[in-house]
C-alpha positions, 0 to 999 in steps of 0.5 A, a space after each residue: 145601498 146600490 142596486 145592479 140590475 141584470 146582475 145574472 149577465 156577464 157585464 152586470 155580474 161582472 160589475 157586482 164582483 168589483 163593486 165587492 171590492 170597494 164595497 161592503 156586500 151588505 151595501 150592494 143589492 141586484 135584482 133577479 127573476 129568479 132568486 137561484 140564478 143569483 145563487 153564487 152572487 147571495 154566497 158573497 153576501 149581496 142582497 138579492 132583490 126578486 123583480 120582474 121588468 113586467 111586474 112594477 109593483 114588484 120592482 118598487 118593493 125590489 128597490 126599497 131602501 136604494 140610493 142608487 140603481 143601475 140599470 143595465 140595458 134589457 138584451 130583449 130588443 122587442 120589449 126593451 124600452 117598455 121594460 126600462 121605463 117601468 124600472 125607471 118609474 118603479 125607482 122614483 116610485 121607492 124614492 131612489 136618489 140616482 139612476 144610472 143606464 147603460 147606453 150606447 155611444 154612436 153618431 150619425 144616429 138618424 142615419 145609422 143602420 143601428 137605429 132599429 135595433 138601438 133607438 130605445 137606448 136614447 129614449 130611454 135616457 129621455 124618459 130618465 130626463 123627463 123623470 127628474 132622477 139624478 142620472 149617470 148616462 154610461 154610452 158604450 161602444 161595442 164589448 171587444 168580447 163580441 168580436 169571436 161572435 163576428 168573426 165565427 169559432 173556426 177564424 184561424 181556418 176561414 180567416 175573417 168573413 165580415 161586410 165591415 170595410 175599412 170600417 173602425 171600432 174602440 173595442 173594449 173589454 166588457 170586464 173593463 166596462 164593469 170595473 169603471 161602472 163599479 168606480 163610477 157607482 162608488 164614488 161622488 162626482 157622477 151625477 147628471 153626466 154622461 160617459 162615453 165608453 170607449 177605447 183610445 184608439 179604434 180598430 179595422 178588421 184588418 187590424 184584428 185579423 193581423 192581431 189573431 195573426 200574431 197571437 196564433 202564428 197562422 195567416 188570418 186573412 180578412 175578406 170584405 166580403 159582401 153583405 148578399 154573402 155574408 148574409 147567405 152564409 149566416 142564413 145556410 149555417 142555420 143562423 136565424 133571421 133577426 140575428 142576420 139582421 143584427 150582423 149586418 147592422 153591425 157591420 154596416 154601422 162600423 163601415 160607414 164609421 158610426 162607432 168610431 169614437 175613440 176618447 178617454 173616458 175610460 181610460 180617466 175611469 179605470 185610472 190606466 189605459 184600457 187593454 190594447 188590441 193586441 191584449 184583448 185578442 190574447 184575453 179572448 183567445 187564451 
């Protein structure tokens, strides 16, 4: 049996679907708080499993009889790590074999002006370590579907306003993340690895920019713009505090290179080159 946490979301719903695919439905389970929120994923036959991040107990009764878990990372920055632990105790507590976390793939870490935001990633893969389950680390570098996030719904009138230099990403899509996720649990050969999940090659905002360009037959232009202007047109469009935090330090990691790590991993789990960036712009904006 083969658990999904965080299954209502885009990426772990998405993951379920292709799992359906090599699969048979009463093989895969997911977790959810609330059982009608997972309503569409029990018509396909899956095992909904009812579990609170809060309530270990009632993750060690979700987890019976699974093999396998992934644990797709908690969006609740405050109370992530905390959360993580208690699914990874709650596993080895109901004696499942193999736990694999979706983590996140950067370097310069220590000096990276994601830390605040993404130091619970790492420490959760040290309390999985410590915990001596077998694991699959799957490190990911930025969804591409964040990108209309960054660059603001009115893009092709504004052109792009974003502190992000001449600053690169492997941006993927989030879909293609999930049917390597869905491979990897499907398949031996996995335990106690780690996976770098990104695109073969890395992206500027000058270069998405000329792609939206392309796609739309209007001039996008990217302006480097400011962090003091950028954050105070984010704080009068009523965009809340930590949401500006979390902005600019996306912008910042990506302009001093910290995400640009391109490799192909990905590409060796799909079986094929991942979207390109010309793709992935005719995706999100179809």
């Amino acid at each position: 049996m083969i658990l999904v946490t965080g299954a209502t979301g885009n990426l772990g719903k998405a993951t379920v679907e292709f799992l359906l695919k090599k699969n048979p439905a009463n093989e895969i389970a997911v977790l959810a708080r609330d059982a009608s929120k997972a309503a569409d994923l029990k018509a396909l036959g899956v095992d909904v499993r009812i579990g609170d991040y809060q309530d270990k107990d009632s993750l060690v009764k979700a987890f019976q009889g699974v093999e396998k878990i992934l644990l797709i990372s908690s969006s609740d920055l405050v109370d992530r790590l905390s959360q993580q632990k208690r699914v990874v105790d709650a596993a080895k507590e109901a004696g499942v074999k193999h736990i694999l976390y979706t983590s996140i793939s950067m370097q310069n870490f220590e000096q990276s002006a994601l830390k605040p935001f993404m130091s619970a990633h790492y420490e959760t893969e040290k309390h999985i370590l410590d915990s001596g389950l077998t694991y699959t680390f799957l490190r990911d570098n930025l969804y591409a579907d964040v990108i209309p996030m960054f660059v603001g719904e009115h893009v092709f009138e504004t052109g792009i306003n974003f502190p992000a230099g001449t600053g690169r990403v492997p941006y993927t899509l989030r879909k293609e993340m999930a049917e390597a996720f869905a491979n990897v649990l499907s398949t031996a050969g996995h335990e106690n690895k780690i996976y770098d999940i990104s695109n073969t090659e890395s992206y500027s905002y000058q270069d998405i920019a000329d792609a939206l360009s392309a796609h739309s037959g209007k001039t996008v232009v990217y302006n480097d713009v400011s962090v003091a202007d950028f954050s105070k047109a984010l704080a009068e469009a009523g965009v809340p505090e930590g949401m500006i935090g979390f902005s600019i330090g996306f912008a910042t990691a990506t302009k001093n290179g910290d995400l640009d790590i391109p490799n192909t991993q990905l590409e060796q789990l799909l079986g094929r080159k991942p979207s390109s960036l010309n793709q992935i712009v005719s995706t999100l904006y179809q």
